[in-house]
Every structure is written in C-alpha cells, then in structure tokens.
NUDRENPA-201874 format. One record per residue (C-alpha): z, x, y; residue number from 1. Coordinates in steps of 0.05 Angstrom, whole numbers, plus 5000, padded with zeros to 4 digits. Layout:
REM residues N
Z:X:Y:NUM
...
REM end
This chain:
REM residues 388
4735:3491:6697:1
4707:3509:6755:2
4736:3504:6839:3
4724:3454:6869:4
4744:3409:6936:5
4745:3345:6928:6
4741:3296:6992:7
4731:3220:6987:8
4751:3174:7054:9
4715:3118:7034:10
4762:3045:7044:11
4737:3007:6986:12
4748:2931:6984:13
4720:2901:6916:14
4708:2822:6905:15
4697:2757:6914:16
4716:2722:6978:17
4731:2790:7021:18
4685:2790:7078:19
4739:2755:7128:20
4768:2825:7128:21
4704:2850:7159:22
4725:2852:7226:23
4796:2876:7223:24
4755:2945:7198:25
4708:2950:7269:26
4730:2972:7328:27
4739:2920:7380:28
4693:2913:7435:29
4647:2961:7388:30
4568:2926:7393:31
4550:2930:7319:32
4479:2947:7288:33
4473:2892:7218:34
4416:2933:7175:35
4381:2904:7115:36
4322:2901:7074:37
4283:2841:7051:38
4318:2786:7064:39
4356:2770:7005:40
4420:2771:7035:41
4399:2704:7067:42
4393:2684:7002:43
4464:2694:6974:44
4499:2671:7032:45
4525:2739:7054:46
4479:2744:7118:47
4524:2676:7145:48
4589:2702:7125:49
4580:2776:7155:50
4555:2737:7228:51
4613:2691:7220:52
4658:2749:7202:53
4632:2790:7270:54
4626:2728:7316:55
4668:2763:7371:56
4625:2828:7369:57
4552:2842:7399:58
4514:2844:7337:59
4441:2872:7336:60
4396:2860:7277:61
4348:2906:7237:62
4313:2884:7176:63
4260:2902:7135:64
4285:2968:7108:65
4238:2988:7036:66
4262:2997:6973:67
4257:3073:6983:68
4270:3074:7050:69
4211:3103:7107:70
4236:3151:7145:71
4182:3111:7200:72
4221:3050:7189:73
4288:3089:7203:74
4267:3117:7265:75
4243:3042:7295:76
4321:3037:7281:77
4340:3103:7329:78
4299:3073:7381:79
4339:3008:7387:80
4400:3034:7378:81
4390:3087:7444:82
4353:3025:7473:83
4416:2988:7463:84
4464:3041:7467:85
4509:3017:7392:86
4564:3034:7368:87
4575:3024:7299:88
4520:3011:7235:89
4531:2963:7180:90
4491:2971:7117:91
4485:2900:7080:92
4450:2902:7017:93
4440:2964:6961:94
4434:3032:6970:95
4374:3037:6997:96
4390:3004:7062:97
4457:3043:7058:98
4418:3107:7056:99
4374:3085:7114:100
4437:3079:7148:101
4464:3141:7142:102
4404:3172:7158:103
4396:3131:7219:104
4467:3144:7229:105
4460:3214:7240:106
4386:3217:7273:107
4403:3172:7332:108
4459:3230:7352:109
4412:3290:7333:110
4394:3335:7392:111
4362:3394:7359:112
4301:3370:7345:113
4253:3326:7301:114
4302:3291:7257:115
4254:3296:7195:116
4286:3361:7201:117
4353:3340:7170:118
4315:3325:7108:119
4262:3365:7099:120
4288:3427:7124:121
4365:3420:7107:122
4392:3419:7185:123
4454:3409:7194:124
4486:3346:7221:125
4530:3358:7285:126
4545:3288:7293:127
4525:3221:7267:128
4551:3137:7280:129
4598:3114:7248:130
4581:3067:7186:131
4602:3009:7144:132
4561:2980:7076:133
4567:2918:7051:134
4540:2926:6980:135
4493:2876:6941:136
4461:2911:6888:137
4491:2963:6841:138
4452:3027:6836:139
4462:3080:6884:140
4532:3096:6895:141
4513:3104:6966:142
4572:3058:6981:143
4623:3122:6962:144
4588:3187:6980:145
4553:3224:7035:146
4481:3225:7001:147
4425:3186:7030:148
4350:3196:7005:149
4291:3180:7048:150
4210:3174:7039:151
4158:3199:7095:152
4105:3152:7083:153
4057:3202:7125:154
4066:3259:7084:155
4081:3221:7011:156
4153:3265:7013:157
4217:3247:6992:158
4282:3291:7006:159
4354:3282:7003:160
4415:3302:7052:161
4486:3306:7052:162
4537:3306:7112:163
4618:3290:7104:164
4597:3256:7173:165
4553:3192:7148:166
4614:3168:7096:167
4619:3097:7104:168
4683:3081:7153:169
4676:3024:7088:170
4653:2999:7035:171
4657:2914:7018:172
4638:2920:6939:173
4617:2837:6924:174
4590:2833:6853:175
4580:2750:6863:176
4528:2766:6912:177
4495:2815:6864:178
4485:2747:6816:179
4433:2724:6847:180
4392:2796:6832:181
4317:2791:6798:182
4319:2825:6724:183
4288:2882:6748:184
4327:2909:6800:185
4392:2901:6749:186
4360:2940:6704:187
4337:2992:6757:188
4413:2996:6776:189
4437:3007:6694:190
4387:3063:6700:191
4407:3091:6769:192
4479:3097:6745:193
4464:3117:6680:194
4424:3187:6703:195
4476:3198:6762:196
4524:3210:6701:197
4483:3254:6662:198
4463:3294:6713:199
4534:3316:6727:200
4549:3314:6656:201
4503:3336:6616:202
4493:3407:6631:203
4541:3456:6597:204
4611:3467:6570:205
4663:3493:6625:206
4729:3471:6584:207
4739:3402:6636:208
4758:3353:6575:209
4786:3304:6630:210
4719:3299:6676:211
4675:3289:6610:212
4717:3240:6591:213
4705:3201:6646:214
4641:3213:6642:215
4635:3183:6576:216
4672:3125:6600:217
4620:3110:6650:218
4566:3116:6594:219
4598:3074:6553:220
4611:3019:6599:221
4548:3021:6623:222
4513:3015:6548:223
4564:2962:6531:224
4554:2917:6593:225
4484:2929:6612:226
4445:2891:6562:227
4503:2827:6587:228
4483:2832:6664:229
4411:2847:6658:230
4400:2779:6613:231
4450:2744:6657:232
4453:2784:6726:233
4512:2717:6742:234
4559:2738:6685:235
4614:2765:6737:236
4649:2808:6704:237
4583:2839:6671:238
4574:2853:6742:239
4638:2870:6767:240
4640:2934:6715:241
4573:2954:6725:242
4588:2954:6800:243
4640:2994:6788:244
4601:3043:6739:245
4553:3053:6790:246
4612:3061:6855:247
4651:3108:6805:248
4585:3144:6774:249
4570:3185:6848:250
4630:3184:6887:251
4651:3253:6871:252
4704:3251:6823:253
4667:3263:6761:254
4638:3322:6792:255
4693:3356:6801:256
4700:3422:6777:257
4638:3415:6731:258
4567:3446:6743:259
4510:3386:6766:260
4442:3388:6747:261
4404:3342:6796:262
4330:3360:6776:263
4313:3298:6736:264
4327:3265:6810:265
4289:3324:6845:266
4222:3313:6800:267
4235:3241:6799:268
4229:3233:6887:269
4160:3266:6879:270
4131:3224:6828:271
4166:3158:6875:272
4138:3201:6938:273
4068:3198:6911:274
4061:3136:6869:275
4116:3089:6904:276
4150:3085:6834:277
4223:3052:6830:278
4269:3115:6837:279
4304:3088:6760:280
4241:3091:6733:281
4225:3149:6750:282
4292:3177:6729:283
4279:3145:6664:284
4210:3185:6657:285
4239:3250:6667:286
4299:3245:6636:287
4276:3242:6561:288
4228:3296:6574:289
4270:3339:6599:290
4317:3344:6549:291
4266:3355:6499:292
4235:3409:6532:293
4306:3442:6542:294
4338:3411:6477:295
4355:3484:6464:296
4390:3504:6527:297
4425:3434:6535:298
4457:3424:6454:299
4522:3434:6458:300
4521:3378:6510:301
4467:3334:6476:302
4502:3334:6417:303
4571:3321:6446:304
4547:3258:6488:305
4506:3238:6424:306
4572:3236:6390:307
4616:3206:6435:308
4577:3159:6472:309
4518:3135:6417:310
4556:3154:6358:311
4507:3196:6333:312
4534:3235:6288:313
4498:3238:6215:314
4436:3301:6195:315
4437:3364:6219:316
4443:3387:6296:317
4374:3379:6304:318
4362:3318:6277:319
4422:3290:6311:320
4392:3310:6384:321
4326:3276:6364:322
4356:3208:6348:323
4404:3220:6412:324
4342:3232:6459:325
4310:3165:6424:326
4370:3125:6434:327
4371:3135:6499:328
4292:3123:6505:329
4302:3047:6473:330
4374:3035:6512:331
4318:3049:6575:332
4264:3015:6544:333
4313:2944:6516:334
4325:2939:6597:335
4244:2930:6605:336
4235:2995:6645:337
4182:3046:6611:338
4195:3112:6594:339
4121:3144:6601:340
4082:3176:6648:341
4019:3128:6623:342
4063:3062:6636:343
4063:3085:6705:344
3980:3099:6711:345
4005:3174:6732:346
3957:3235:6706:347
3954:3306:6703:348
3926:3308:6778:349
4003:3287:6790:350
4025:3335:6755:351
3989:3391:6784:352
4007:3367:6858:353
4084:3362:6844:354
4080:3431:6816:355
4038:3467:6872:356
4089:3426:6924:357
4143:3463:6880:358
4117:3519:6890:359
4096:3513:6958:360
4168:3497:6981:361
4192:3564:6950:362
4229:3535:6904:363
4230:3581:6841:364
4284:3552:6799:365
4327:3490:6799:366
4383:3461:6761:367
4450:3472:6729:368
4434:3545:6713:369
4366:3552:6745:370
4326:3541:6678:371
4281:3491:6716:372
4223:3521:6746:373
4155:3494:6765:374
4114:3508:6691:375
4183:3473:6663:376
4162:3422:6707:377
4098:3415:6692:378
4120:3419:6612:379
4165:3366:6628:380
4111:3319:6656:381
4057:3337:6612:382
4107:3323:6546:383
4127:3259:6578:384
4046:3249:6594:385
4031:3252:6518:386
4091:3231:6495:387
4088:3156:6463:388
REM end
C-alpha cells in the first residue's frame, strides 16, 4: 500500500424530509447565492422548500447553469456576486451545478489573474467562498470532494481542478427528489459512478485488500441496483444506494493508498469539449477501449474485478478478460447509453485533434504508470472507432 493523507470535512445529511436543517448550517446574517441549472428543482419541490428553509437570509438567485458547466456562464456568476458583495454559495441540483459552484467559489476571490487560469493552467487557489450543495441527481460525487470540472465554450476545452478550499461547508443528499429524474440522466449517473471506481481501482496490485474491497462493493451495488432505478428512477431505495454509490465512489476513501488512473476521464472531457457529449457517455466510450488496448498491462486487475464483481471466472486468462471487457460493454449498453465512437457521429478528424491538443499541452504520458500517451490515445479512439 502506498502513503497517503486522507482529508474529508464534508457534513453529510442524507434523506427524506431534511431540508428544515438548512439554515441551522449558514451563517446568520450571511446573504446567500441559490445556484442551479435548468429548472428542475421547481419541479420536485425542492426550489420551495430551500426558499422556505432560508426565509430569514438575503437570498440571490442564479440559474441556468449547463449540463457541463461554461466557464462563460460561471463568470456571469462572479459578476453578481462582487455586484452584490455574497457571502455564501449554495449548489442545488447534480454535480454539475456543484462544480460550477466551486469554481465560481474560488474565481470570485481570485486576484492573480484570469481565472481560466485555475483550470487551464493549474493555479493555485488562495482563497475561495464558502459552499453548500444540495444534491438532486447522483453522478458526480461533487457533493464529497474538492474536484469541479468546467467547459470553455470559446475554446471547445474542458479541464479539471482541485482545492481543499471549495469542499462543501455541506452536503443535503435527497434521493426522493432524484425520483422525479428522466431515464437518461439515471443512467448517465450509473455510468459516472461506475468509471469513478474503476479509475481508482483498476490499475495495478499494491497489496490494499481493504480499499479493493470496497471498491468491489461499490461495483456491485451499482450492477445490482442500476438496472432497478434506471426502469423506475422513484424506487427509493434503488435510489438511495445508488446515491450513496456515487457520494462514496469519489469522496476519497477508496483512493486511499492505491495508485488512480484518471485518463479514461482525461480523453473523455475532450471528446465532451468538442462534441458536447454527456461526460458518462463519453466515459463509457473510452473505457472499453482502453482496456483492450492495455489488456496486457491492466490483467492482473481485469481479471480480479472480472472475478469478483461479474463472476467471470471460466476459459483461460484471456478469454476471461474478453468476456469481462463485454460485460461491462452490455451492463453500459442495457442502461441505453452507447459504447462507440460511431453512436456518437465522432470520426477520425476527432481523433487527430484530441491527439495534436495532447500533444500540444506537453503532455507525454498519463495514467496510473504513465502507459497512456497520445498514439495510445489515438489507438484507443480509433479501436473504439471500428469497434462494433
């Protein structure tokens, strides 16, 4: 195993009938920021209950934060909060208006420069607001870490940062509201959760029985329960464990002391960046063509989670990580999200642009041991181009 620190300050509160509690948790006399997305949180009642809950406080309103959240959108966010001088943010909805937040969060405090520069050029944050989510929509994990992932629409890029300063003060966890949740965005969130496991997972043996064990665990809950919530998205307690698979599948703890891959996410923002796919389906692209470029370099660990998660375990080793790598293709595929390249009207001028930006940026290698570089890339696209 290898060192680690581990740091979570997250207040989780998980349920139905918990939002009274909202306002013991913001400061008083605090004039609060509500963020969300479409509007669905009209929908499910949570909008009237939040207002109701904050009736005492100055609340501000921002909606119409995207799916994959524009960093242009985000910054029409900084402006009114150093209009209106707030201070605190509350995230309602899924991650991607949590991840708005937190970028927001720390942009409206940053001094040094253009904020873009947090994410596309890895600045550090000095200081950001402090947050609270309210969470909707299982995916993410946003609710429980101090990742956020943002889109320039101007420049079709998409980049990731990470700051112990944007954890949510909070985190209200309400699987009723996440009930009332279209097919597809279920399914996106089985998906999400499901490749925010593997990534940390699924990379090589370091002797940490205990953190691939949990591991598992999430895998397995999520390939028992999955096929439940996405045909009935109001079965609570389908929804209340996939909530929980998702909260549980990025909030640190199964990394611990274990290597992380991360590049089926890296490869996946580009192909999001450029075509405005769903960040799961992209996920579930790469994913299946990546292991069977590096089926080599990844078997002890493809045939372990084939084992224990899929019970996979008849034919020889190859055989077994073939049928694993299926598996996994129709567990992706029985949620209606596709698993090609050519489901997505994506071609080989894709491909070429994500690997000149790859090697544009610099970036030589990525991954749990570095194995990913731009032709693996491009092998990885092209296998999942042909692939059918």
């Amino acid at each position: 195993m290898k060192n680690f620190e581990f740091y979570n300050p997250v207040k989780v509160i998980f349920g139905k009938d918990q939002l009274s509690k909202l306002s013991k948790l913001i400061p008083k006399g605090n004039s609060v920021l509500m963020l969300y997305g479409g509007g669905s949180i009209k929908k499910n009642g949570v909008y009237n209950k939040v207002k109701e809950s904050l009736k005492d406080y100055t609340v501000f309103e921002f909606g119409g934060i995207e799916p994959n959240p524009h960093y242009e959108t985000a910054m029409k966010a900084v402006e009114l909060i150093q209009k209106e001088k707030i201070d605190f943010l509350l995230a309602v909805g899924g991650g991607s208006v949590i991840d708005a937040t937190k970028f927001i969060a720390a942009a409206a405090l940053y001094t040094a420069g253009d904020p873009w520069d947090i994410l596309s050029k890895d600045k550090m944050v000095e200081a950001a607001l402090p947050l609270g989510s309210i969470l909707t929509l299982p995916a993410t994990g946003s609710e429980m870490n101090a990742n956020a992932v943002v889109t320039r629409v101007s420049s079709n890029e998409k980049f990731a940062f990470n700051s112990p300063l944007v954890y949510p003060k909070f985190s209200f966890l309400l699987p009723d509201a996440a009930g009332f949740l279209p097919q597809h965005q279920v399914a996106n969130g089985i998906v999400d959760a499901f490749v925010h496991v593997v990534e940390q997972y699924l990379t090589f043996p370091v002797n940490a029985p205990l953190q691939d064990r949990m591991a598992e665990s999430i895998l397995q809950t999520l390939v028992e329960v999955g096929p439940t919530v996405y045909h009935n998205p109001a079965d609570y307690e389908a929804m209340s464990n996939l909530m929980w698979c998702a909260t549980m599948a990025l909030n640190g703890l199964i990394s611990c002391g274990v290597p992380g891959d991360w590049s089926v996410h890296t490869i996946g923002h580009e192909l999001t960046a450029i075509h405005n796919i769903d960040h799961a389906r992209t996920l579930a692209v790469v994913l299946p063509g990546l292991w069977s470029v590096l089926k080599n370099e990844k078997r002890e660990k493809l045939l372990q989670y084939g084992a224990r998660v899929l019970n996979i375990t008849a034919g020889t080793e190859d055989e077994r990580i073939e049928n694993t790598i299926l598996k996994t293709v129709e567990f992706f595929e029985s949620l209606g999200i596709k698993t090609r390249l050519a489901d997505y009207n994506v071609t080989g001028n894709t491909i070429d642009k994500i690997v000149k930006r790859f090697e544009d940026r610099g970036w030589k290698a990525m991954g749990d041991r570095n194995l990913i570089t731009p032709n693996v890339v491009r092998k990885v696209l092209e296998h999942q181009l042909a692939s059918r």
